[in-house]
N, C-alpha and C positions, 0 to 999 in steps of 0.2 A: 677199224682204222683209227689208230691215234694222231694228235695234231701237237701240238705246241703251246696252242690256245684252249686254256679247259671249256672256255665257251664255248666254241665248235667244238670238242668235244662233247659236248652237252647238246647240242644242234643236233650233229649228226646219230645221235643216242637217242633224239626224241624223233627224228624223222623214220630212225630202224624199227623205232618200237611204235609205229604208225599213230603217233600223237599230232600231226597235225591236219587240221580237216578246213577245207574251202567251203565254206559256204556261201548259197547261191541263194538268192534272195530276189521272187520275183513280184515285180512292181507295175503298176498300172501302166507306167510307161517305160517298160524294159525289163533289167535285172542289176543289180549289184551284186558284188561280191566282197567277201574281208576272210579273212584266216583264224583259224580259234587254233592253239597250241594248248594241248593239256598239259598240265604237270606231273612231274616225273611219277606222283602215288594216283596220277588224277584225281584230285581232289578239287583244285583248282584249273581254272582254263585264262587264257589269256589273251584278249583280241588284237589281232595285229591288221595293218594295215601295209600291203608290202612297200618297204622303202620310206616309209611316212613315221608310224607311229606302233607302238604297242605298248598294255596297259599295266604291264610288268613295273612295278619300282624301280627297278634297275635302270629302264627304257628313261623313266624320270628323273631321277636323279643324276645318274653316271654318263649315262646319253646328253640329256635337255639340258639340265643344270650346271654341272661340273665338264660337260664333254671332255670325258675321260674316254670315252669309247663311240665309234660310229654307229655300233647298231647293239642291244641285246642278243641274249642264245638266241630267244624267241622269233627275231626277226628273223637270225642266221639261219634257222630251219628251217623259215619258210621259205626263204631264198633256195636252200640244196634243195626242198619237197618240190618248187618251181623248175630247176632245173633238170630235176631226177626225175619228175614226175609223178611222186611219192607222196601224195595224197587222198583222204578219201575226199567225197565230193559229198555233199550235204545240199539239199533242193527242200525250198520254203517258200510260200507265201507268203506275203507283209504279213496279215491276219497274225498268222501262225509263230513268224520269227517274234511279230512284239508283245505275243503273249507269253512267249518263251525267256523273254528277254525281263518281261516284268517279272514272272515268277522267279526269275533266278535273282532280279535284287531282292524282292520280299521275304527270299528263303524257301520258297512251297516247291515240291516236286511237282512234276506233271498228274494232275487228276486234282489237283485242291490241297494235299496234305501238305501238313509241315514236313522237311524233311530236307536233309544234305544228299546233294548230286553224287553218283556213284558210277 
């Protein structure tokens, strides 16, 4: 389905190709949740918060900055995966999510090595 907008075009291209994942993050007192949007080779992912934020360039500058645009692709996906349903669902513990969260700024794959996300 084409749009008019290549960014929903791109939304809806990352929602088909099941790049977007809800992650469930549970905490001492509850759970949170936020959205990761992989990129189109995954190489990179991109955290969104629905309706608020996400950590895409685009999101900062053309959004925040210049509000050229009301939301990013990345958010628009998350929105159609929200209302489609079209998400995987990802379940962590603190422990786990901010060990994950540190190796991924340090560079390290999971297990200690150095190594790019695949």
């Amino acid at each position: 389905m084409q749009t008019r907008d290549p960014r929903e075009n791109r939304a809806i291209k990352a929602v088909l190709e099941k790049r977007v994942k809800k992650v469930k993050v549970k905490t001492g007192s509850g759970e949170t949740y936020f959205f990761i949007v992989e990129g189109s080779q995954k190489e990179k992912f991109y955290l969104v918060i629905p309706g608020l934020y996400c950590s895409c360039p685009d999101f900062l500058f053309s959004v925040r900055f210049r509000k050229r645009k009301e939301k990013c692709y990345h958010m628009m996906a998350v929105d159609i995966a929200l209302k489609e349903g079209k998400y995987e669902e990802i379940e962590m513990d603190k422990d786990t999510f901010l060990s994950r969260i540190v190796n991924t700024l340090l560079g390290k794959a999971p297990g200690g090595s150095k190594g790019r996300r695949k």
